[in-house]
py3Dmol code that shows the C-alpha trace and the ligand (Angstrom):
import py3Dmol

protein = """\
ATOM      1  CA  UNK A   1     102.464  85.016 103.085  1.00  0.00           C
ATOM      2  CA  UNK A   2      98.774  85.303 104.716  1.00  0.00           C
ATOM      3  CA  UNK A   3      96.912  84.617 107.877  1.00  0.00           C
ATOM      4  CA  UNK A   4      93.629  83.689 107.757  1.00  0.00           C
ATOM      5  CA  UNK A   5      91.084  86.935 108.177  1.00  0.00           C
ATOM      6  CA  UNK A   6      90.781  87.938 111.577  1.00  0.00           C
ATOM      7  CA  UNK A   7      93.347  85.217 112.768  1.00  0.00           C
ATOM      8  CA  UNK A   8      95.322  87.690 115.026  1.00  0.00           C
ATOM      9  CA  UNK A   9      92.404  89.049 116.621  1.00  0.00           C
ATOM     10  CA  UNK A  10      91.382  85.849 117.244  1.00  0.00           C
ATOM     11  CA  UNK A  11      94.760  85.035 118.931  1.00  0.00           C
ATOM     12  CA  UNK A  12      94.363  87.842 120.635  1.00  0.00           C
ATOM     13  CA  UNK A  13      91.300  87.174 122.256  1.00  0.00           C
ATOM     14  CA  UNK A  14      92.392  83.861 123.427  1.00  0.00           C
ATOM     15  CA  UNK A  15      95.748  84.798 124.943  1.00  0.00           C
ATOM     16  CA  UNK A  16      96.430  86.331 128.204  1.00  0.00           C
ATOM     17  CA  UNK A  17      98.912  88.993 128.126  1.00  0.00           C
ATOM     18  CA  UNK A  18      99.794  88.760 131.689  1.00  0.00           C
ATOM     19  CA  UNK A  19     100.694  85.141 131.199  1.00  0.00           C
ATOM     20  CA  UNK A  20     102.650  86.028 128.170  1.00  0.00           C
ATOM     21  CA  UNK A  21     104.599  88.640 130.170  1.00  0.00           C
ATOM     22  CA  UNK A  22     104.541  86.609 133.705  1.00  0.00           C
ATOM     23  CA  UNK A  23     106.883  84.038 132.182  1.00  0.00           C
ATOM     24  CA  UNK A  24     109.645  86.932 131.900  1.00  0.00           C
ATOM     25  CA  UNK A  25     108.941  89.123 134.958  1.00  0.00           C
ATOM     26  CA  UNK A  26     108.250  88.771 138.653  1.00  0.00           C
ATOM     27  CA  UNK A  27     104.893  90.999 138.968  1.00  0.00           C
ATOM     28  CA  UNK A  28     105.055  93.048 142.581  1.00  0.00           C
ATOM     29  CA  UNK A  29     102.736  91.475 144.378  1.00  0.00           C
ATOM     30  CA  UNK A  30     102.175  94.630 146.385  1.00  0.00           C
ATOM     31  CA  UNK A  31     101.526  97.231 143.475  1.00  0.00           C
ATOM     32  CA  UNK A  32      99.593  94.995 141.023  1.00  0.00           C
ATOM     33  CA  UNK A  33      95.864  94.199 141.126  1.00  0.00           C
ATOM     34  CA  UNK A  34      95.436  90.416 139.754  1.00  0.00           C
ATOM     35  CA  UNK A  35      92.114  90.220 139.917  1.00  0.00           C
ATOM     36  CA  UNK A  36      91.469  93.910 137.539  1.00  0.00           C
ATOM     37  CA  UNK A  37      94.142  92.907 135.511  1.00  0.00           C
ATOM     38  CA  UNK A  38      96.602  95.330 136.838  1.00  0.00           C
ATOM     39  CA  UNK A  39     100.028  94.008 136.965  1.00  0.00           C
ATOM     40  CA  UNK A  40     103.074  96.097 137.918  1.00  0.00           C
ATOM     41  CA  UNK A  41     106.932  94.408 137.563  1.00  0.00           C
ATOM     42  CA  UNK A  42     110.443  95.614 137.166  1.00  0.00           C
ATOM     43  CA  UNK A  43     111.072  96.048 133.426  1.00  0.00           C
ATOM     44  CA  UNK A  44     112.543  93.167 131.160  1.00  0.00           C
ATOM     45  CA  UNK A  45     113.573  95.812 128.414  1.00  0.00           C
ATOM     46  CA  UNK A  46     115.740  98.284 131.154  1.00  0.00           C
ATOM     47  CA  UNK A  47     117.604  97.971 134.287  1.00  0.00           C
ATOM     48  CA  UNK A  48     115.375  98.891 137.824  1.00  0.00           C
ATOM     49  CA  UNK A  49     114.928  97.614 140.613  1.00  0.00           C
ATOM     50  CA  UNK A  50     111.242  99.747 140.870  1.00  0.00           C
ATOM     51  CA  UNK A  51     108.111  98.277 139.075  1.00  0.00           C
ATOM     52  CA  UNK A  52     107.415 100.599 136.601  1.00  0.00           C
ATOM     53  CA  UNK A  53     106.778  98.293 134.050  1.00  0.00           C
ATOM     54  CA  UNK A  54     102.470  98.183 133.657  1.00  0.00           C
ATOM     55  CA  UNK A  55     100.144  95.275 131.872  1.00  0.00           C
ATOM     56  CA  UNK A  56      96.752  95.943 131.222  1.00  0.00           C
ATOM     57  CA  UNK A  57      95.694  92.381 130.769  1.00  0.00           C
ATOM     58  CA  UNK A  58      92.207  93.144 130.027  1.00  0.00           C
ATOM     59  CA  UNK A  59      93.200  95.648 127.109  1.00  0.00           C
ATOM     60  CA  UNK A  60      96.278  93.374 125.783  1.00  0.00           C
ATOM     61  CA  UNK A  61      98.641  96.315 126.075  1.00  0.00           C
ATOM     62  CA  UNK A  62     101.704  97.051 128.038  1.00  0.00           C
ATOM     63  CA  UNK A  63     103.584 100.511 128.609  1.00  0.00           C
ATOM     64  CA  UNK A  64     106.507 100.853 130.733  1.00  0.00           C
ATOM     65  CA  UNK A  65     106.940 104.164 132.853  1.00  0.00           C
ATOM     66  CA  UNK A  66     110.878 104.061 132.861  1.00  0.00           C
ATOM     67  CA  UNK A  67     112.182 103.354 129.226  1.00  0.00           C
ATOM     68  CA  UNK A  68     108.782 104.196 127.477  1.00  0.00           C
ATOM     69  CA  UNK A  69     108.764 100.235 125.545  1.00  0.00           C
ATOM     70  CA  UNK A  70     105.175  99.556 124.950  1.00  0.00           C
ATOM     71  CA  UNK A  71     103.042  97.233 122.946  1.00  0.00           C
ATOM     72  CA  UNK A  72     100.919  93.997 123.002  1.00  0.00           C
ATOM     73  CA  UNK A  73     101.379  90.371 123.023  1.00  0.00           C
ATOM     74  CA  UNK A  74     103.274  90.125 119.535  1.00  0.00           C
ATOM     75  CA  UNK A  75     105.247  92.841 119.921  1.00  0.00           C
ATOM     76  CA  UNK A  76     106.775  91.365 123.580  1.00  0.00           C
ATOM     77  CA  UNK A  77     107.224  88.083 122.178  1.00  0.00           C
ATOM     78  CA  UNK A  78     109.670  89.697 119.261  1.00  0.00           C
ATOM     79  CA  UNK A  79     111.404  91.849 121.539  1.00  0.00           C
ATOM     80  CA  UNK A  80     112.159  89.273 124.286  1.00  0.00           C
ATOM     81  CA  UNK A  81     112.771  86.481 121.779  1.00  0.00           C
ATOM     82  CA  UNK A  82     114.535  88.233 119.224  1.00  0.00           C
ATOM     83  CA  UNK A  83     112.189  87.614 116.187  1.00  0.00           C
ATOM     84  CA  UNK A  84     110.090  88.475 113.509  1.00  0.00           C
ATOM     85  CA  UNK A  85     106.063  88.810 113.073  1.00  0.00           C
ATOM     86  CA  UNK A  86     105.602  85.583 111.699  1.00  0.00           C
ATOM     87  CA  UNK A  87     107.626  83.857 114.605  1.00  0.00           C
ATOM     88  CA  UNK A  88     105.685  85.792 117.395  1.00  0.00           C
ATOM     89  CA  UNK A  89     102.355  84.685 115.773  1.00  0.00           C
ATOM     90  CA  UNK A  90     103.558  80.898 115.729  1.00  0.00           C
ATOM     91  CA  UNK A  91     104.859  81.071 119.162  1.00  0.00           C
ATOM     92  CA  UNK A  92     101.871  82.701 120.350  1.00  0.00           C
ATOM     93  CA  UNK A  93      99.429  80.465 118.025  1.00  0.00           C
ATOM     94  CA  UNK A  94     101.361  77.031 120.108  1.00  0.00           C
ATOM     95  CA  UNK A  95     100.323  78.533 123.330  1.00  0.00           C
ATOM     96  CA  UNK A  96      96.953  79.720 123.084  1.00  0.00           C
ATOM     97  CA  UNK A  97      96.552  75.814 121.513  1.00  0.00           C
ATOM     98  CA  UNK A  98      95.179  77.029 118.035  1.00  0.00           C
ATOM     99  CA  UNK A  99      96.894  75.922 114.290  1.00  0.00           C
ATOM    100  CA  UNK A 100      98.399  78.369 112.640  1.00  0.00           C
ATOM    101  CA  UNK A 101      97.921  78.006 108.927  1.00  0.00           C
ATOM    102  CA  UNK A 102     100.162  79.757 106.718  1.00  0.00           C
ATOM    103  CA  UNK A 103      99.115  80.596 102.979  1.00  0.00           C
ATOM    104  CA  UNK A 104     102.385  80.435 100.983  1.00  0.00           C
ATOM    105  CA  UNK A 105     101.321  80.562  97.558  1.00  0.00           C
ATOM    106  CA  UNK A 106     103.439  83.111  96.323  1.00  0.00           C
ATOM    107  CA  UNK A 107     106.556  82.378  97.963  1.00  0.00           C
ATOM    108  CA  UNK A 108     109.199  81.571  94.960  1.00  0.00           C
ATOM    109  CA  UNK A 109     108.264  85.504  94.009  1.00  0.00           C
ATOM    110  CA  UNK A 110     109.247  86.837  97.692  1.00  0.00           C
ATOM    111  CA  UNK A 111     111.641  90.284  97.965  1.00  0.00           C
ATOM    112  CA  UNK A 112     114.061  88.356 100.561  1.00  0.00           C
ATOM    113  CA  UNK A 113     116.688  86.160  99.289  1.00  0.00           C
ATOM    114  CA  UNK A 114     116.519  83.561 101.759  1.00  0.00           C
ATOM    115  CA  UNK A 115     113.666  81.986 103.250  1.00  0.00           C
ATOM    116  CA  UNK A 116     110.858  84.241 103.616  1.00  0.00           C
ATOM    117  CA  UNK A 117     110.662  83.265 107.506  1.00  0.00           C
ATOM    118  CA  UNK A 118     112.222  80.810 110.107  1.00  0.00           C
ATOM    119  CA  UNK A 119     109.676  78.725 111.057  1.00  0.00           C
ATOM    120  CA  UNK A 120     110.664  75.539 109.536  1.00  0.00           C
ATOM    121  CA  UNK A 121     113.624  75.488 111.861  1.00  0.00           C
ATOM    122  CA  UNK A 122     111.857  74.844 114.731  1.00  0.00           C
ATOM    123  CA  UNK A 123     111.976  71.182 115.026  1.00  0.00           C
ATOM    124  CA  UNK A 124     108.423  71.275 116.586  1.00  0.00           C
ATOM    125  CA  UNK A 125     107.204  73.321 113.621  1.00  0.00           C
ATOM    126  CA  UNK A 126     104.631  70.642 112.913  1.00  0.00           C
ATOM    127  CA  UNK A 127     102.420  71.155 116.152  1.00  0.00           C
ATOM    128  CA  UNK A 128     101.272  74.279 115.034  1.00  0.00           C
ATOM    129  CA  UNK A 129     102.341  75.299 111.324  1.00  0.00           C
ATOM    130  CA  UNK A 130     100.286  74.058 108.293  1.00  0.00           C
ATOM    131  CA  UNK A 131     101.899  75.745 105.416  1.00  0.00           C
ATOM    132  CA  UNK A 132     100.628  75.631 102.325  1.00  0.00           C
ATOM    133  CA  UNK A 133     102.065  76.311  98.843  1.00  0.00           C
ATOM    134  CA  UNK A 134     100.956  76.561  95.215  1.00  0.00           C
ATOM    135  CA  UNK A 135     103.211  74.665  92.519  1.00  0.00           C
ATOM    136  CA  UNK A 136     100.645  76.368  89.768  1.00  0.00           C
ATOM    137  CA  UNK A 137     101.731  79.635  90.400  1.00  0.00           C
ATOM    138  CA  UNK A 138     105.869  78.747  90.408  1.00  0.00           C
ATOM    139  CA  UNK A 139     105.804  76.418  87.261  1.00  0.00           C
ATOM    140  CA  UNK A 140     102.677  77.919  85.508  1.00  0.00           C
ATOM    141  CA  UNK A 141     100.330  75.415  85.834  1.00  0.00           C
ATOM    142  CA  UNK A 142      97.368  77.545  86.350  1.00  0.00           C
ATOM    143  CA  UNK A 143      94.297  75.621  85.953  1.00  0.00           C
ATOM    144  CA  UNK A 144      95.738  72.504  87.239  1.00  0.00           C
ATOM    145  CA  UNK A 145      96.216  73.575  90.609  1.00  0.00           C
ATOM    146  CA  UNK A 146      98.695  71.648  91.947  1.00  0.00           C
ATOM    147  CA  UNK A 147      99.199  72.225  95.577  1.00  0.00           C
ATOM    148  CA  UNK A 148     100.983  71.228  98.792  1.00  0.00           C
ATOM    149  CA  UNK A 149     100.548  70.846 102.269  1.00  0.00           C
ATOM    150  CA  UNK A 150     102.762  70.441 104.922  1.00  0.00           C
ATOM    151  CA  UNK A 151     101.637  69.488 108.262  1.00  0.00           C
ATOM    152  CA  UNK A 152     102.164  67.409 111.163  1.00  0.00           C
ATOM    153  CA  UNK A 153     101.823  63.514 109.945  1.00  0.00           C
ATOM    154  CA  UNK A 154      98.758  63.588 112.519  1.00  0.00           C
ATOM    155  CA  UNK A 155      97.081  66.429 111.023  1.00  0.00           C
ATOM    156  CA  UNK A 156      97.791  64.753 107.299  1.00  0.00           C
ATOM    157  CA  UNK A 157      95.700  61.362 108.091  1.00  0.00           C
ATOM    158  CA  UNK A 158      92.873  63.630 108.875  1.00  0.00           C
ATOM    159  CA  UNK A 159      93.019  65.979 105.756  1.00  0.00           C
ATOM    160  CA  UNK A 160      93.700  62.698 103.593  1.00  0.00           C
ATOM    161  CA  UNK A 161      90.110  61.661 105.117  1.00  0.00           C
ATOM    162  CA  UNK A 162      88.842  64.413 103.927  1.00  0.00           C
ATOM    163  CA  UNK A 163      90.131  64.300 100.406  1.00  0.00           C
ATOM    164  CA  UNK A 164      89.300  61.105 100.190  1.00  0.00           C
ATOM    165  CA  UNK A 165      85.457  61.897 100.606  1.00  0.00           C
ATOM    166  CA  UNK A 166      85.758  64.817  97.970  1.00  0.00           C
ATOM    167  CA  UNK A 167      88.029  63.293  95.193  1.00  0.00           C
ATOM    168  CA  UNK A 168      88.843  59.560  94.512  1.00  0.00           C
ATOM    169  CA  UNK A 169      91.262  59.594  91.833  1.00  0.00           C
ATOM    170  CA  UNK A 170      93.370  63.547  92.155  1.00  0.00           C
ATOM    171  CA  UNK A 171      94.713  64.109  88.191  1.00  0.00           C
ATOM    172  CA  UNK A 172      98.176  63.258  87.971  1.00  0.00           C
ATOM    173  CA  UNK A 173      98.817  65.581  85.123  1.00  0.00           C
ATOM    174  CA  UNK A 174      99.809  68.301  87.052  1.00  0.00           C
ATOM    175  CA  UNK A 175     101.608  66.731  89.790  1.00  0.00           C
ATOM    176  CA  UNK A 176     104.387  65.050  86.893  1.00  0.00           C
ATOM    177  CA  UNK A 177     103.864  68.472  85.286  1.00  0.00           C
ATOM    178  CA  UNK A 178     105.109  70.096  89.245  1.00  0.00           C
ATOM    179  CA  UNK A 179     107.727  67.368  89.717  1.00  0.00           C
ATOM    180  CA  UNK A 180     109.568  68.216  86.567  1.00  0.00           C
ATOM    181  CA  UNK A 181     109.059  71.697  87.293  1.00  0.00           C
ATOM    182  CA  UNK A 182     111.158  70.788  90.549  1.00  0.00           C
ATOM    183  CA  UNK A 183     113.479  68.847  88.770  1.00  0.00           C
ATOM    184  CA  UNK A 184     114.624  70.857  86.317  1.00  0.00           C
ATOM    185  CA  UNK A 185     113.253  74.257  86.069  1.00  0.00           C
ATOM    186  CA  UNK A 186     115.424  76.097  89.138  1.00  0.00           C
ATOM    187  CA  UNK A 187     117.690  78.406  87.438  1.00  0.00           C
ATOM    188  CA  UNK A 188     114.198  79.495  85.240  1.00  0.00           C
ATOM    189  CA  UNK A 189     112.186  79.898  88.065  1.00  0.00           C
ATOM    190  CA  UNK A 190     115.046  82.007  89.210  1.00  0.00           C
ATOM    191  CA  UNK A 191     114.800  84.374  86.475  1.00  0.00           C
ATOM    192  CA  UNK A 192     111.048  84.320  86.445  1.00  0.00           C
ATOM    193  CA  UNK A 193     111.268  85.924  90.469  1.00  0.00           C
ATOM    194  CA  UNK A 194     113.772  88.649  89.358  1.00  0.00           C
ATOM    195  CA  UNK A 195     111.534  89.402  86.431  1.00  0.00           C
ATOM    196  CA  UNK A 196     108.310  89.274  88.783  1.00  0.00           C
ATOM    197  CA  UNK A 197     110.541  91.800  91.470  1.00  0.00           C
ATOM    198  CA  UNK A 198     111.136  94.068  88.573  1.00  0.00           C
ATOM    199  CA  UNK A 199     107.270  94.431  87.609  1.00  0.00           C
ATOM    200  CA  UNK A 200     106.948  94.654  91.104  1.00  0.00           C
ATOM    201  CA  UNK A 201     109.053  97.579  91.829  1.00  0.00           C
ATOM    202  CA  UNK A 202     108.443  99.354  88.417  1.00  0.00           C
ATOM    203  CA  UNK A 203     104.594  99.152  89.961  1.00  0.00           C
ATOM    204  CA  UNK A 204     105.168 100.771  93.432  1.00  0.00           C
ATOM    205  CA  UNK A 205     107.721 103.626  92.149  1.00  0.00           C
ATOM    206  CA  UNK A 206     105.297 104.029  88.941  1.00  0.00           C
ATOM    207  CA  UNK A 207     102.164 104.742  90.964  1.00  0.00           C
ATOM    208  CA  UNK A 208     104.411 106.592  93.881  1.00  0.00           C
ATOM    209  CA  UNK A 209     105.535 109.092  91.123  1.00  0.00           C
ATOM    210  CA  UNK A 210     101.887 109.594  90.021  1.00  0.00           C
ATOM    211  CA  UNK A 211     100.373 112.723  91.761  1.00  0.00           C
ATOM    212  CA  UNK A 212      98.012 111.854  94.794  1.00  0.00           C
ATOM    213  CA  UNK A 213      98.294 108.042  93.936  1.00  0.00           C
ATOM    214  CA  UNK A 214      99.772 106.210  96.906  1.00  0.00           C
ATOM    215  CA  UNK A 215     100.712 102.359  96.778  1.00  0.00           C
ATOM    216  CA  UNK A 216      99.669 100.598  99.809  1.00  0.00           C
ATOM    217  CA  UNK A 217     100.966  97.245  99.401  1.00  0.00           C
ATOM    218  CA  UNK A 218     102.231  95.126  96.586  1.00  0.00           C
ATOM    219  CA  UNK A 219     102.990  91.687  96.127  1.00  0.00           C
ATOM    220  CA  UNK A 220     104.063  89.265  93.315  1.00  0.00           C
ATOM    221  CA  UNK A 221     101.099  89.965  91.146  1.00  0.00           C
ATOM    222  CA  UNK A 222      98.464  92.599  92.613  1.00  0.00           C
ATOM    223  CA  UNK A 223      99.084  96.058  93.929  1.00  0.00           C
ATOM    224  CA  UNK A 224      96.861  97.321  96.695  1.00  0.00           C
ATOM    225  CA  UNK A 225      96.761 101.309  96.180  1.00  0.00           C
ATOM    226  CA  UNK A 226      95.147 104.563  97.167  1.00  0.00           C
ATOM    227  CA  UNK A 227      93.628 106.788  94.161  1.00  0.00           C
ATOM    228  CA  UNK A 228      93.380 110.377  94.727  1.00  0.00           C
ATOM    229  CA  UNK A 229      89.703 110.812  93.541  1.00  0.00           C
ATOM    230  CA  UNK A 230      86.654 112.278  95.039  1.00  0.00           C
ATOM    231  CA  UNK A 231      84.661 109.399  93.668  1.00  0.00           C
ATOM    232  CA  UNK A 232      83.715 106.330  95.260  1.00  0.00           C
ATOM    233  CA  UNK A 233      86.386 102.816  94.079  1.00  0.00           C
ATOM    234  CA  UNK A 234      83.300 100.992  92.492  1.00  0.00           C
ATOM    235  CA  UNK A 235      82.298 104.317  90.445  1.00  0.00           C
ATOM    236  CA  UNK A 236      86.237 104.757  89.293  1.00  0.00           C
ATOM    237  CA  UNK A 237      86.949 101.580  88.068  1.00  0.00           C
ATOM    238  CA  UNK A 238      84.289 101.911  85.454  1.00  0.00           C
ATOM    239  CA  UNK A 239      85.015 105.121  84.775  1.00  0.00           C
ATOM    240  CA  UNK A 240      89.001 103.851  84.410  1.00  0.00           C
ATOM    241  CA  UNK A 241      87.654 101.512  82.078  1.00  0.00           C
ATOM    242  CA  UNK A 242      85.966 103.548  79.996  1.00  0.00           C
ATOM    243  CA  UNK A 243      88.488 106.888  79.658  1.00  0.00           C
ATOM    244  CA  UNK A 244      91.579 104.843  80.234  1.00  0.00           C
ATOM    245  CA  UNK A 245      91.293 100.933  79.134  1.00  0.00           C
ATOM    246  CA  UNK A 246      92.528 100.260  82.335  1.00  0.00           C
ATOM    247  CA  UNK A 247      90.821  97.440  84.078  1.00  0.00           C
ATOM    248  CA  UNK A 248      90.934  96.899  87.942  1.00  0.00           C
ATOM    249  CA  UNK A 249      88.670  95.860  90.783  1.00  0.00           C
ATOM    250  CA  UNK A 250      87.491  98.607  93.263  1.00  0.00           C
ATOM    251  CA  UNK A 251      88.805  98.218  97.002  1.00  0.00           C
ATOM    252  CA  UNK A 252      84.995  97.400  98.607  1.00  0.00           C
ATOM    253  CA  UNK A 253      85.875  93.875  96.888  1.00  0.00           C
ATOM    254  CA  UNK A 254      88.441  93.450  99.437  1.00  0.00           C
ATOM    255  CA  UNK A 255      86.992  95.626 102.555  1.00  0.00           C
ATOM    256  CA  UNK A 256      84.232  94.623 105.258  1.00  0.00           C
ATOM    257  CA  UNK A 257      80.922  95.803 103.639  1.00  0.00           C
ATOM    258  CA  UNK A 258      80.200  99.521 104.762  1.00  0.00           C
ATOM    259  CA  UNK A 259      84.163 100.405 105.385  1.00  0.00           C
ATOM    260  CA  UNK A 260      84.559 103.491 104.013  1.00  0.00           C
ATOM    261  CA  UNK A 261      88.706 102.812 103.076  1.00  0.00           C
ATOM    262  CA  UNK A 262      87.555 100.637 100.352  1.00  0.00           C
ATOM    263  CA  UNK A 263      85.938 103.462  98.681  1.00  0.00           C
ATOM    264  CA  UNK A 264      89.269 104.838  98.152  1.00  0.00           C
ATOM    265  CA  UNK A 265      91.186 101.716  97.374  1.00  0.00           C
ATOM    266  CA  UNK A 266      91.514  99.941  93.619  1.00  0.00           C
ATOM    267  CA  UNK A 267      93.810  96.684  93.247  1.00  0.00           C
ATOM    268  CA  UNK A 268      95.861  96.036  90.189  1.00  0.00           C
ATOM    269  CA  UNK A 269      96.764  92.813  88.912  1.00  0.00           C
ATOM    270  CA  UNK A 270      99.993  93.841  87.326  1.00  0.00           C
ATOM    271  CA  UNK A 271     101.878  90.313  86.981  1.00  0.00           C
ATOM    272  CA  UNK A 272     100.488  90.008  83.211  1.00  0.00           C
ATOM    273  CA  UNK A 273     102.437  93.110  81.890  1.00  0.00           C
ATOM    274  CA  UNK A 274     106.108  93.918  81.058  1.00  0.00           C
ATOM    275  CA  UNK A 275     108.246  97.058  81.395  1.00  0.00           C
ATOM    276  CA  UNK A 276     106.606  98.622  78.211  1.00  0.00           C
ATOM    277  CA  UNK A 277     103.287  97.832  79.593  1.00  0.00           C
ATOM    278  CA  UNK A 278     103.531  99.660  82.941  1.00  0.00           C
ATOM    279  CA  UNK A 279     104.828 102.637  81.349  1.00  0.00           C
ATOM    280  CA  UNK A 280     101.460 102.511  79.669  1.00  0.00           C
ATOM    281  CA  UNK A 281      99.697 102.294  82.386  1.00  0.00           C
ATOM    282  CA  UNK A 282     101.626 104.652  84.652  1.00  0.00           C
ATOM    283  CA  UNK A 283     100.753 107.135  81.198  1.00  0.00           C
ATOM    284  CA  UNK A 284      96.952 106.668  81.022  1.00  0.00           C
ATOM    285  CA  UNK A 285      96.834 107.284  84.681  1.00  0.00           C
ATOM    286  CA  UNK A 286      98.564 110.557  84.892  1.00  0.00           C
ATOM    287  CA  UNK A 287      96.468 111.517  81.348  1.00  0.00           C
ATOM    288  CA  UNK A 288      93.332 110.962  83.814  1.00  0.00           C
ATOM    289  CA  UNK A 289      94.695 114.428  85.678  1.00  0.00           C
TER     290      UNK A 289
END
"""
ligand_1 = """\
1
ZN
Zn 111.423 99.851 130.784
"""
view = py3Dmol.view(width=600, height=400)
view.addModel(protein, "pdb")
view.setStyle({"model": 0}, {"cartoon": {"style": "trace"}})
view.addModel(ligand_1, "xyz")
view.setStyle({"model": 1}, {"stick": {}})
view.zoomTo()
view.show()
């Protein structure tokens, strides 16, 4: 699952947490300050009758004095509503009036058993979500690139325009290729996601065993990871190429230019090898001392 870059700052900046939190609290009219952005109420997460409960609404952030909860926007929409991230961002995303489009290429390799999140049981999804998905990855079909998009039937007329001035005739290859796939491939696709899981893992606890590595993030096919070298990521990689026939791309690929964390940061693309070929890996690595 992704969010477009700098999407939650972005929601940020356009919601008001004092509206957020006014919907849930009576603000004392007496202590708060509307027009600094100072607003006092009895706390929603503990029992008072005081207002120690404090919004900053020009910072985004709330604290209260009696039970210590604190946090911004998303985290008061999960704890009032009861839900996840994802959830708070679409909930949030419907009020501030902006489309929230999810990137779900990978989903058929996710760690949860069910669905990865619960948006599609909102039967107003379709104001908000577009969710997109990638058959190619699921069935193999890379270099077709057969895709979906689910939207509101509104927002579809207006991307078929669009497609329409960009590509006349789509290839169909793919798409019968995708609907077979769907048809008959389930219990494969099955084993393909516990196979993927089990790279997966063998990745994270591989590099976590490694001394001064430190795995940041992984997904279905790249790991995002910390090396433990006094040499800049760009410098490493060739360096990793050349002493350990290991091939990865350097973390400023994936940073802001100038952030120094990239520097520090390599990404593996690990989907391509099995069992055997981790332990490989994992060995030329801790060879590299
Ligand atoms: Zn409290």
């Amino acid at each position: 699952m992704s969010l477009p870059p700098g999407f939650i700052d972005e929601l940020r900046s356009r919601l008001s947490l004092g509206q957020v939190v006014g919907r849930k609290v009576m603000w004392d009219s007496r202590k708060s300050n509307q027009g600094k952005g100072d607003l006092w109420a009895p706390c929603p997460f503990h029992q008072e009758k005081s207002a120690s409960f404090h919004v900053d609404d020009r910072k985004g952030f709330y604290y209260c004095f009696g039970c210590h909860a604190k946090g911004d926007a998303f985290n008061f929409v999960q704890e009032t509503e009861n839900v996840g991230f994802m959830e708070a961002v679409e909930i949030l995303a419907r009020e501030a009036g902006i489309a929230l489009v999810l990137d779900e290429t990978y989903r058929d390799f996710h760690s949860a058993d069910g669905p990865p999140h619960g948006l599609f049981a909102d039967p107003g999804w379709a104001d908000t979500l577009i969710h997109l998905y990638s058959f190619s990855k699921a069935y193999r079909l890379t270099g077709h690139r057969v895709g979906a998009l689910l939207a509101s039937p509104a927002r579809l007329a207006q991307v078929e325009k669009f497609l329409d001035t960009v590509t006349i005739c789509p290839p169909q290859l793919g798409q019968h290729a995708a609907l077979w796939g769907m048809e008959h491939l389930q219990d494969w696709l099955a084993a393909e996601r516990r196979e993927v899981l089990a790279r997966k893992r063998a990745m994270v606890t591989g590099l976590n065993r490694l001394k001064g590595w430190r795995c940041l993030g992984a997904g279905a096919y790249f790991a995002y990871v910390e090396h433990p070298y006094d040499i800049p990521s760009p410098e490493l990689a060739k360096l990793l190429v050349e002493k350990a026939h290991v091939l990865v791309l350097p973390g400023t690929m994936f940073r802001a230019p100038g952030d120094p964390a990239g520097l520090r940061e390599l990404r593996f693309a690990f989907a391509n090898a099995d069992a055997a070929g981790l332990d490989t890996l994992m060995g030329r690595l801790a060879a590299l001392g």
